[in-house]
N, C-alpha and C positions, 0 to 999 in steps of 0.2 A: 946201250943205244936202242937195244929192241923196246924197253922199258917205256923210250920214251916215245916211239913212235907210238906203241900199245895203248901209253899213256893219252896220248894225241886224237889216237884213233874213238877210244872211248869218250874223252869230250867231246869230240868233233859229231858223235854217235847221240850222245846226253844234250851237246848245244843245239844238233838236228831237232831230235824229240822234243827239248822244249819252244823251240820255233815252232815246229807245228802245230804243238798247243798252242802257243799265243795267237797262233794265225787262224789254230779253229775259232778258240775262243772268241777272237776280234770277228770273224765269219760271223758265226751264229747269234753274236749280239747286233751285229747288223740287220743281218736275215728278222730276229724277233722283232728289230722295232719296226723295218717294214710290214710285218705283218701283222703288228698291233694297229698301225697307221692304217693299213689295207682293211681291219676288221672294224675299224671307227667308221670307215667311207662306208663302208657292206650296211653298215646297223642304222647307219644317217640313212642310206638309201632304201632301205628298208621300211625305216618310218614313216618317208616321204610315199613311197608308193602304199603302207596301209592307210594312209589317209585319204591318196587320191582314190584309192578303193572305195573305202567307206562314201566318200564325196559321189562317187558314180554311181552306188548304190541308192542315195537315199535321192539324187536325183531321179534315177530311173524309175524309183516309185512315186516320187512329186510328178513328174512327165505322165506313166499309166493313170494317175489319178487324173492329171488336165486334159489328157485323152480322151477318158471316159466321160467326164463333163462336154468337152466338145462334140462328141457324139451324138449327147443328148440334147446339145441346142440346136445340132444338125439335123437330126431328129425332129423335133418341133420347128425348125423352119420351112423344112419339106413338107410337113402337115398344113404350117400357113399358107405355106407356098401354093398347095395342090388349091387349098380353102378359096386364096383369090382367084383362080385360074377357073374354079368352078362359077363363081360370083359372076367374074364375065365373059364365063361364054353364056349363062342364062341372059346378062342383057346385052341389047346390039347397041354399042357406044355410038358407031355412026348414025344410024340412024334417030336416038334420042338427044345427041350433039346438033342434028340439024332440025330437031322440033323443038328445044327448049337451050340454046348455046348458053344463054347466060348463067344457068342452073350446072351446067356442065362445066365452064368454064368457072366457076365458085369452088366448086368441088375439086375440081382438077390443082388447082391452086391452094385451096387449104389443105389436101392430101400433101403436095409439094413443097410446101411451108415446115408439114409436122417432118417430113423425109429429110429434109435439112435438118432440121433442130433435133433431129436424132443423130445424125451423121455429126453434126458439131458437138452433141453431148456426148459419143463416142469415140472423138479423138481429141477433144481437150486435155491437156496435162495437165493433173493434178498441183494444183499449188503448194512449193513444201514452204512450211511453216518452222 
C-alpha cells in the first residue's frame, strides 16, 4: 500500500512539474507576443516622431531664412520711410495746398491711385491653373 501511495505521491509530484511548465511555457509565450506587439508600436512611433523632427528642422531653417528676408525689407522701408518724412518737412503742404490746390490736389490723388493698385497688387491671389 506504501507503494502506492509513493507511487501517487510521485505522479502527483511529476503532474505538478509538468503543469508548471505548461503554465510557464503558455506565460512566456503570452508575455513574448505582447512584447513583440509593444516593440512594433515603440518602432511606429519612432518613426513618426523622426520625421516630425526632421519636418521642424527644415522648417525652422525655411522660418530663419524668411526672417532674415523680412528684416531686410524692414530695413529698406524704415530707410523709405525716414526718405519721405524728410521730403515733407522740407515743404509746408499747407501752405503750397492753399497757393496752387489744384496741383496739390493732382498729386494727392495719383499718389492715392498708385497706393491702391499696390495694396490690390499685394493681396490678389494668385490664379491656380
Amino acid at each position: 500500500m506504501i507503494k502506492v501511495y509513493l507511487l501517487l505521491l510521485v505522479l502527483g509530484f511529476i503532474g505538478g512539474a509538468g503543469y508548471g511548465a505548461y503554465y510557464y511555457y503558455k506565460d512566456t509565450q503570452a508575455r513574448i507576443q505582447i512584447l513583440t506587439e509593444n516593440s512594433a508600436k515603440l518602432e511606429a512611433a519612432h518613426e513618426t516622431q523622426s520625421n516630425t523632427i526632421k519636418t521642424l528642422k527644415e522648417d525652422a531653417s525655411k522660418y530663419r531664412k524668411l526672417n532674415k528676408d523680412l528684416g531686410i525689407k524692414l530695413q529698406q522701408a524704415n530707410t523709405y520711410k525716414d526718405k519721405l518724412i524728410s521730403k515733407l518737412r522740407k515743404h509746408n503742404l499747407t501752405r503750397l495746398s492753399q497757393q496752387k490746390p489744384k496741383l496739390v490736389e493732382t498729386k494727392i490723388n495719383r499718389g492715392t491711385q498708385r497706393l491702391f493698385e499696390s495694396f490690390e497688387s499685394i493681396t490678389t491671389v494668385p490664379a491656380v491653373k
